[in-house]
C-alpha positions as a Markdown table, in Angstrom:
| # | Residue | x | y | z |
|---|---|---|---|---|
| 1 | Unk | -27.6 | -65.6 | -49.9 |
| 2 | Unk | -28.4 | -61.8 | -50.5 |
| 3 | Unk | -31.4 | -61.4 | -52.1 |
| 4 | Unk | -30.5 | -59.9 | -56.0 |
| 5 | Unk | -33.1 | -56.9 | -57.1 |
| 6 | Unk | -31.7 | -53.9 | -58.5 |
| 7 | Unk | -28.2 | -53.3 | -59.1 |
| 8 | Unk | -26.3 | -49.8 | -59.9 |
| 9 | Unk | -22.4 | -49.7 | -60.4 |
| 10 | Unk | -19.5 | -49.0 | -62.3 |
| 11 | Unk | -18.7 | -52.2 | -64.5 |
| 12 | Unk | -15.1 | -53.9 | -64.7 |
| 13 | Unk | -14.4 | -54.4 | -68.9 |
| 14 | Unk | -13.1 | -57.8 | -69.3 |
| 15 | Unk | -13.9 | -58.4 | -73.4 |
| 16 | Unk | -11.5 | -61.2 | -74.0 |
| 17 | Unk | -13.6 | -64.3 | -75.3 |
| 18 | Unk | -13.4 | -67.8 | -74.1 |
| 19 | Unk | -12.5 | -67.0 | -70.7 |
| 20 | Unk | -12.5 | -70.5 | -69.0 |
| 21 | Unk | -12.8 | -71.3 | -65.5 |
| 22 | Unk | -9.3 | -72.2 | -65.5 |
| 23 | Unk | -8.5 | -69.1 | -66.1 |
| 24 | Unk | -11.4 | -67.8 | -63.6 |
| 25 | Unk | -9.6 | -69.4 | -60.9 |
| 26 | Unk | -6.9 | -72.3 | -61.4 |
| 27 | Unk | -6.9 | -75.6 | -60.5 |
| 28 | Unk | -4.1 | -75.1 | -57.6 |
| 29 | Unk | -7.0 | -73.5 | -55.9 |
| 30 | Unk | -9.9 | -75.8 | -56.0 |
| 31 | Unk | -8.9 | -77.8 | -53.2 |
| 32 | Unk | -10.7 | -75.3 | -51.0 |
| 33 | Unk | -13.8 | -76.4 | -49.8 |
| 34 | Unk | -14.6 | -72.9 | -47.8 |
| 35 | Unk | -15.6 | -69.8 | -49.7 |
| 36 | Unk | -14.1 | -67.4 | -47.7 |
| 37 | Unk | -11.1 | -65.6 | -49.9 |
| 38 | Unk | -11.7 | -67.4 | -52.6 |
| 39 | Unk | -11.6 | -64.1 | -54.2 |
| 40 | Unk | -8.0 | -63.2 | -53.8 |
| 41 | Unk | -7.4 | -65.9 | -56.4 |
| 42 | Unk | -9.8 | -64.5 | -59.1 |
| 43 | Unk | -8.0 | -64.7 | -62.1 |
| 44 | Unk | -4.9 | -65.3 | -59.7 |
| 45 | Unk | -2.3 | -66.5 | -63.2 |
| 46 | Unk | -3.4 | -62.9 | -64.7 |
| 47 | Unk | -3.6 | -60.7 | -61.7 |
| 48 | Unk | -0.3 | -61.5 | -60.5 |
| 49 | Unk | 3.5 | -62.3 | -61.2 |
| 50 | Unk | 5.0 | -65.3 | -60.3 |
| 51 | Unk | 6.4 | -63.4 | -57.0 |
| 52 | Unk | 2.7 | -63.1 | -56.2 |
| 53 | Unk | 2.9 | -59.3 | -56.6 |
| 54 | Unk | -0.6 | -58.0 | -58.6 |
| 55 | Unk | 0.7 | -56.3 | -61.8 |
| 56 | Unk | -0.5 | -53.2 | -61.9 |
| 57 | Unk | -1.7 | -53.3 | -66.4 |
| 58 | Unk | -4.4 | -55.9 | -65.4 |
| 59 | Unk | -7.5 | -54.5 | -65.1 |
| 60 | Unk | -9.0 | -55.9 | -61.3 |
| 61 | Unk | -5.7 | -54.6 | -59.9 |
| 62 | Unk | -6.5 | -50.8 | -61.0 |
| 63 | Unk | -8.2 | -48.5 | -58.6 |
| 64 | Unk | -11.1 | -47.8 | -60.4 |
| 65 | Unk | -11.8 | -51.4 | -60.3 |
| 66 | Unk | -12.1 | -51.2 | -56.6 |
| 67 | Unk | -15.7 | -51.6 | -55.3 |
| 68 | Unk | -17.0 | -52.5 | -59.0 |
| 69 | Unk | -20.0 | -55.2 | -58.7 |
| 70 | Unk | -20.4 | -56.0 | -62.7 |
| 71 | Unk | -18.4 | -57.4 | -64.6 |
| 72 | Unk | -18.4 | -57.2 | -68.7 |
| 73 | Unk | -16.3 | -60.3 | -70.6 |
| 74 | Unk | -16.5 | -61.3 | -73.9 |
| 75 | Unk | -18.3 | -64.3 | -75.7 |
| 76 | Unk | -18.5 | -67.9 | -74.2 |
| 77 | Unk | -17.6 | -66.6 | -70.7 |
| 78 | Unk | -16.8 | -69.8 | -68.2 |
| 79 | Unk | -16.0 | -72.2 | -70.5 |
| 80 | Unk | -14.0 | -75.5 | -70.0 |
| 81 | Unk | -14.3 | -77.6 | -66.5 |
| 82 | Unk | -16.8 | -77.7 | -64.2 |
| 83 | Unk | -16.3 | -75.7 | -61.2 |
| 84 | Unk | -18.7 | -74.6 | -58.6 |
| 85 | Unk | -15.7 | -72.0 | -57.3 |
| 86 | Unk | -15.6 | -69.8 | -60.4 |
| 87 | Unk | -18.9 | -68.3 | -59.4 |
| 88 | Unk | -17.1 | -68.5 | -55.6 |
| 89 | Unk | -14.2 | -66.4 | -56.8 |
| 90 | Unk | -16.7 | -63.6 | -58.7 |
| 91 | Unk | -18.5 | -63.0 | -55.9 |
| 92 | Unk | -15.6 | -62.8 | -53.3 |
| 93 | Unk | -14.2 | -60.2 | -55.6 |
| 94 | Unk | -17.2 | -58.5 | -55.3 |
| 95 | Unk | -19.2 | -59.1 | -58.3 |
| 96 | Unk | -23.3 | -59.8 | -58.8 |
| 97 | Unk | -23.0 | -60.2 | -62.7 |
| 98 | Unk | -21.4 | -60.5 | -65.3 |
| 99 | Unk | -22.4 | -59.3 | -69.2 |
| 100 | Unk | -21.7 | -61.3 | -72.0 |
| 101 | Unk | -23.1 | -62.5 | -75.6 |
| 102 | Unk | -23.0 | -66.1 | -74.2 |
| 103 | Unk | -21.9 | -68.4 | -71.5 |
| 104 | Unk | -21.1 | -72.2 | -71.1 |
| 105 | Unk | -24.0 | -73.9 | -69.7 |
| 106 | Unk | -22.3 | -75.1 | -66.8 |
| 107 | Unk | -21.3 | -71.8 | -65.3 |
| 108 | Unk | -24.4 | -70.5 | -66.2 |
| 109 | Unk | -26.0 | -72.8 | -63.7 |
| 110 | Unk | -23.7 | -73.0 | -60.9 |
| 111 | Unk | -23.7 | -69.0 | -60.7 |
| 112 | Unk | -27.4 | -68.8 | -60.7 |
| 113 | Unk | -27.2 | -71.7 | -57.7 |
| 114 | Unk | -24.9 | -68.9 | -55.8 |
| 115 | Unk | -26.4 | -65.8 | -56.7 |
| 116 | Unk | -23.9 | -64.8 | -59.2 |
| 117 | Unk | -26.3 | -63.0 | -62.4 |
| 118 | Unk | -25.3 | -64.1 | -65.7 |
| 119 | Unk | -27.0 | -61.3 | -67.9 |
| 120 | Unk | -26.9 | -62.4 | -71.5 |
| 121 | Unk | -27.0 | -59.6 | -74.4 |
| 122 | Unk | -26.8 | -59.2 | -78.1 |
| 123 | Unk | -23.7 | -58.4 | -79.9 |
| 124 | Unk | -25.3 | -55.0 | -80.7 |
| 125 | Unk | -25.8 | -54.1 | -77.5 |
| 126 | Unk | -22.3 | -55.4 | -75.7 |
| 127 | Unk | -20.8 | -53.4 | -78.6 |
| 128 | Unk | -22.5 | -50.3 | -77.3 |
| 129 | Unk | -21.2 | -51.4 | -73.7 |
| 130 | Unk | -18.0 | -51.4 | -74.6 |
| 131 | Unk | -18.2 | -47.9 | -76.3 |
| 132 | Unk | -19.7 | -46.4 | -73.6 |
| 133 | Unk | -17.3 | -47.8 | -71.0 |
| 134 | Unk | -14.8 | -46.7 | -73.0 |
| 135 | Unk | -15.4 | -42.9 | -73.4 |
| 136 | Unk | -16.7 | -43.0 | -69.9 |
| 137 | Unk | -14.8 | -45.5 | -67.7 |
| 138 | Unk | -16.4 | -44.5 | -64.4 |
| 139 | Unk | -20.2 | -44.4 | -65.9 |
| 140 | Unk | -22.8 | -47.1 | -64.2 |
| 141 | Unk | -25.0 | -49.4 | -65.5 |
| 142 | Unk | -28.2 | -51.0 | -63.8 |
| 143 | Unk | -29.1 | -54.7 | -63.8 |
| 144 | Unk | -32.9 | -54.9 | -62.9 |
| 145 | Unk | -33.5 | -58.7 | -62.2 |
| 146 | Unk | -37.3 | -58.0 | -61.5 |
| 147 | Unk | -37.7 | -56.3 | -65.0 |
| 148 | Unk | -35.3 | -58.3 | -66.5 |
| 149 | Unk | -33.5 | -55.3 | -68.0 |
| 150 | Unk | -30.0 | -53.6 | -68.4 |
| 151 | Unk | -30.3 | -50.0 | -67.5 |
| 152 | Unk | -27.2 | -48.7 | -70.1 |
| 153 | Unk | -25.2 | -45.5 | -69.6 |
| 154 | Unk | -26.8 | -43.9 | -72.4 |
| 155 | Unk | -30.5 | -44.4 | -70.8 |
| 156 | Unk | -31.1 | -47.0 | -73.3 |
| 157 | Unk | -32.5 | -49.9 | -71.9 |
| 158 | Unk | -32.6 | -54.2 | -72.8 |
| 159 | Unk | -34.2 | -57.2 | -72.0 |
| 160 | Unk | -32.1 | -60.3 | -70.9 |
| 161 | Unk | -33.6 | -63.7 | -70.6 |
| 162 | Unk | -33.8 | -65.9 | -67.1 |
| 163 | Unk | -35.6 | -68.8 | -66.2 |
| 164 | Unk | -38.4 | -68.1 | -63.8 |
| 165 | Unk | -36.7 | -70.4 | -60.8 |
| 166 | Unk | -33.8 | -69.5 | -61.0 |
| 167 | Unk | -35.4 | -65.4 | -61.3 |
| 168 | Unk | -37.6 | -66.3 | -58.0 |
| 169 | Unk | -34.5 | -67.7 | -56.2 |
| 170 | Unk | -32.4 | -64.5 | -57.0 |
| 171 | Unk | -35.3 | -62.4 | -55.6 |
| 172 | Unk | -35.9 | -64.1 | -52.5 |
| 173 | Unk | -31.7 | -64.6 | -51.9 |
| 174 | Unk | -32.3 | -68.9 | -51.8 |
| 175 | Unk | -30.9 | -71.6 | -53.3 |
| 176 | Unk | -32.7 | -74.4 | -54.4 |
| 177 | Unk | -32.7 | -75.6 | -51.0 |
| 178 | Unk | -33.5 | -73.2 | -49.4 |
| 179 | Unk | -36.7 | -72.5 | -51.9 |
| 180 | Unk | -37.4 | -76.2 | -50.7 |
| 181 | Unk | -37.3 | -75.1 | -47.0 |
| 182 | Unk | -39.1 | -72.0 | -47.1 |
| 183 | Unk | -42.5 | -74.0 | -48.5 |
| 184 | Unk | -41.7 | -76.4 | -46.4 |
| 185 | Unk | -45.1 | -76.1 | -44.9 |
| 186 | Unk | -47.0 | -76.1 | -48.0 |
| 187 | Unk | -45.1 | -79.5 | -48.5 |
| 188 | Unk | -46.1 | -81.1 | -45.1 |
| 189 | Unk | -50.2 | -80.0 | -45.6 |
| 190 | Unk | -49.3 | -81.4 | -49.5 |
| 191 | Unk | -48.5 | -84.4 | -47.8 |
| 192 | Unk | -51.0 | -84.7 | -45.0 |
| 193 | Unk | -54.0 | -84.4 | -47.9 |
| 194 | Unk | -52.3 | -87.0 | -50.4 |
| 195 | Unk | -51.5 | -90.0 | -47.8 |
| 196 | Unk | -49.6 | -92.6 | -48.9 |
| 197 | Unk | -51.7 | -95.5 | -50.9 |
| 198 | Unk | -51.9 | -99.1 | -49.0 |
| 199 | Unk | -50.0 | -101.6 | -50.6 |
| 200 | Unk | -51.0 | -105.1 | -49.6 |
| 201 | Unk | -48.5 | -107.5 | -50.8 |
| 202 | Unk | -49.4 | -111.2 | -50.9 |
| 203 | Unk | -47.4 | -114.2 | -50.1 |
């Protein structure tokens, strides 16, 4: 997993609310148990026609889209099943995170397990997103994990919250196993000075 620090780049505005993971990538798809182009089906029912042509009014088919890393949706982003491939699908695109006022729990949890950032603001501020990105489409925003702050177009700047596991594992680009496996020798002398008691068990 690529290690997340400081990210710079145009955003893809996405504002509908209650975006589920349905929607994020159908079911059709989730019989795929490798991540590789699991982004071609991002939002696969909205991105194309039932000739499997993109349409060319939807916003990840555009060509300032292309090469876009952030992605702004509306509230309660990732609602509805649980799927480990929505985060698969967002990062195949090409995403690191995604803005929003709020996300389902779920989601949250499984894109912070595969380096996806879910950056959570205020309504104030994703209001002042959206007005920005609108007057200025090709203007750039800056996630700074290490900070824990938005870097906005105006050269305002917020804090977002993060746990501090799941902050570390970003930084170092590990999931929870690998944080497991890189203090694997702490473990081991952890173990050597803490031997297991004796148990004598009687007849």
């Amino acid at each position: 997993m690529e290690p997340f620090t400081v990210l710079t780049s145009r955003v893809v505005v996405l504002p509908l609310e209650n975006i589920d993971t349905d929607q994020i990538i159908p079911a059709r798809f989730l019989k795929a148990t490798d991540k590789a182009g699991m982004g071609d089906h991002l939002f696969a029912d909205w991105r194309y026609d039932r000739d499997g042509n993109p349409r060319p009014d939807f916003v990840l088919n555009r060509p300032e889209s292309r090469g876009a890393q952030i992605l702004l949706a509306g509230d309660n982003f990732g609602c509805g099943s649980s799927r480990e491939h929505a985060p698969w699908a967002l990062m195949g695109f090409g995403f690191r995170a995604v803005i929003s006022t709020s996300f389902a729990d779920i989601f949250r949890n499984n894109a912070l397990k595969n380096g996806l950032l879910p950056v959570i603001v205020d309504a104030d501020t994703h209001r002042c997103l959206l007005d920005l990105l609108s007057a200025d489409p090709a203007a750039t925003v800056t996630v700074d994990l290490f900070s824990q702050t938005l870097h906005l177009p105006d050269g305002s700047r917020v804090a977002f919250p993060i746990d501090g596991f799941s902050k570390n594992c970003l930084l170092e680009g590990v999931d929870q196993l690998g944080y497991l496996l890189k203090r694997a020798a702490l473990i081991e002398a952890y173990e050597a000075s803490h031997p297991a008691p004796v148990v004598t068990v009687r007849e």
